[in-house]
N, C-alpha and C positions, 0 to 999 in steps of 0.2 A: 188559314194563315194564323198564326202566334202572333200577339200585340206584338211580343219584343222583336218580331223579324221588320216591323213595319218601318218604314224610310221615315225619317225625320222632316225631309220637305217633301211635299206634293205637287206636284209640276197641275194647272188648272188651265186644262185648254177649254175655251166656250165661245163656240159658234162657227168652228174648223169643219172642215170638208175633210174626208176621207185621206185625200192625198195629202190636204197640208198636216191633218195630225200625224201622219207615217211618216213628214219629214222630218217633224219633231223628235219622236218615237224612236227612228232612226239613231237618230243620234243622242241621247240618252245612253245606248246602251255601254256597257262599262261606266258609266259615270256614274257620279253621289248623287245625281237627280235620277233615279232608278224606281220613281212611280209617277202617274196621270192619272188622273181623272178626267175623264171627257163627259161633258155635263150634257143634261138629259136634250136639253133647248139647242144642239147641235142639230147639222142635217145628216138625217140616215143614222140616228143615233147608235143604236143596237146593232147596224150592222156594221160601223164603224167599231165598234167594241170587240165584235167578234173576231172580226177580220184582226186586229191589231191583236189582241189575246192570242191568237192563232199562230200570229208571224212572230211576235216580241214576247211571252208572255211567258219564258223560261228566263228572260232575260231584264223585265221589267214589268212594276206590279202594275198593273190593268184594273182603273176601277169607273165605276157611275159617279155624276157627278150631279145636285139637282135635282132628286132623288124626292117625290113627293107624297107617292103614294104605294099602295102594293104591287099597281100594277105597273109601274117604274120598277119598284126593286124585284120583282119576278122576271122580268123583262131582262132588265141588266145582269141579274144573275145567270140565266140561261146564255146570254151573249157571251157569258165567261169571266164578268167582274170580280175580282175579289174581296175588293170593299165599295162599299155604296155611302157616301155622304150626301147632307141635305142642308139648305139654309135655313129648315124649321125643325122643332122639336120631331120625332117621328112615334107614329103609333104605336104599342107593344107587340101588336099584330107584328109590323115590321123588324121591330128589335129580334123579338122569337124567332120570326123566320130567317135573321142575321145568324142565330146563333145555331139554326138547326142546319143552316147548309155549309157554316165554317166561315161566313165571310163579317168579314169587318164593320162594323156600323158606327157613323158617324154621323150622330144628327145635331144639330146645332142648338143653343141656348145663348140667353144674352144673362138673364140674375141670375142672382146664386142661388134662386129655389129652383128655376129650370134649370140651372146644370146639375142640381141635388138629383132632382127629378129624372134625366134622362141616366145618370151614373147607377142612381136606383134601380131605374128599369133594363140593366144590363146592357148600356151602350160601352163600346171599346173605347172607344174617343169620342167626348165632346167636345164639338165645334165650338169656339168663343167666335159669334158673327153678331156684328160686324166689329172684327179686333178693333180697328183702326177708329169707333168713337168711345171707346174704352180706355184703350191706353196699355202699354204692356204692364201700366204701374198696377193693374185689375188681376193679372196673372196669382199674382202676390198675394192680392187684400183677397183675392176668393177663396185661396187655399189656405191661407192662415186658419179659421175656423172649422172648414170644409174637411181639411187633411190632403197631401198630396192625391193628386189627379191625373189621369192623360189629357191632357187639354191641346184642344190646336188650334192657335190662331190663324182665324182667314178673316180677309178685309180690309186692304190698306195694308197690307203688311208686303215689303219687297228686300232687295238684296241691302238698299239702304239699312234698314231699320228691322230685319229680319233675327240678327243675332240678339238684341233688345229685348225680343220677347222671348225667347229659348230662357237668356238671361233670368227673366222675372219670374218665370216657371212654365210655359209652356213646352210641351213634351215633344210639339208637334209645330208644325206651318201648313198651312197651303198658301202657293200664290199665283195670281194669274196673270195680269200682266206688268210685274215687277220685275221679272226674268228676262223676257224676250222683247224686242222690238215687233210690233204688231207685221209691219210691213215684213218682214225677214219670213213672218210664218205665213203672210199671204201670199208671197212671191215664191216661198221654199227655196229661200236662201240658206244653204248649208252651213256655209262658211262662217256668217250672221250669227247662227244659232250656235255654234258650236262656241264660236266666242261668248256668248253673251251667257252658255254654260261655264265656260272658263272663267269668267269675269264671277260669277256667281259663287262658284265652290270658292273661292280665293276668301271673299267675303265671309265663309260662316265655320264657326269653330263646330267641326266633326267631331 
């Protein structure tokens, strides 16, 4: 996948069962939320990836989520990810292997040495985690020195407070549960989700 193809938000489902990510998943499709990441600490993680890559994945980007080592992102690669983020820095091992099978890498940093650090060692996107003890006012004060970045705030960040940080400079979001009502994705509530997609795109300037 091309940086510039990659969806501005990232839909973060973590700790869903097969069925209730499909209902999510489901419904996504044609919308401006047109990526997931389903994180590593899910049940049946890998075969949940596959499965939903399988059924959705012409249709919405499919990626790892929690990502911590190599044998996480081999794993999720083979399931069919096409980009893998992490809430730590990730090794070069992992970034290389990012780059030799086409998929996206997004490993996290919190100063501005580790995001030097991770953009250095040819990550796509870095992670600003955790956004939300930062401030989106960091988006700003990091690039000013640094030079424009793909940055993506994840952490605290939701449909409130979402456009804020685009605002400051981030190129990117994830959010997990700032979108959806929890219960709506336990019960697979369609109707639930569909709004609470609608309520969401309303909120951010595309």
């Amino acid at each position: 996948m091309e940086i510039k193809q990659f969806p501005k938000i990232t839909v973060i489902l973590r700790g869903y069962t097969y069925e209730q990510v499909r209902c999510v998943v489901k419904n996504l499709v044609g919308t401006r939320l047109n990526a997931v990441e389903i994180t590593t600490n899910s049940p049946d993680v890998f075969t949940t990836i596959r499965k939903i890559s399988e059924e959705f994945g012409k249709d919405v980007y499919v990626g790892a989520g929690t990502v911590l080592n190599m044998e996480h992102a081999k794993a999720a690669v083979e399931a069919g990810s096409t980009f893998l983020l992490s809430p730590i820095m990730l090794d070069q091992e992992i970034l290389d292997f990012c780059k030799e099978k086409g998929v996206i890498s997004v490993p996290a940093a919190f100063s501005p040495s580790e995001v030097w650090k991770m953009a250095q060692g040819g990550a796509d996107i870095v992670k600003i985690f955790p956004a939300g003890r930062v401030g989106s006012q960091y988006f700003a004060d990091v690039q000013a020195p640094l030079g424009k970045l793909p940055l993506m705030a994840v952490g605290g960040v939701n449909g409130e407070n979402v456009q804020e940080y685009l605002d400051k400079g981030a190129s990117f979001a994830g959010i997990a549960s700032g979108i959806f009502k929890k219960e709506d994705i336990l019960n697979q509530n369609e109707e639930g989700i569909r709004e609470s997609i609608r309520q969401f795109e309303e909120r951010v300037q595309w």
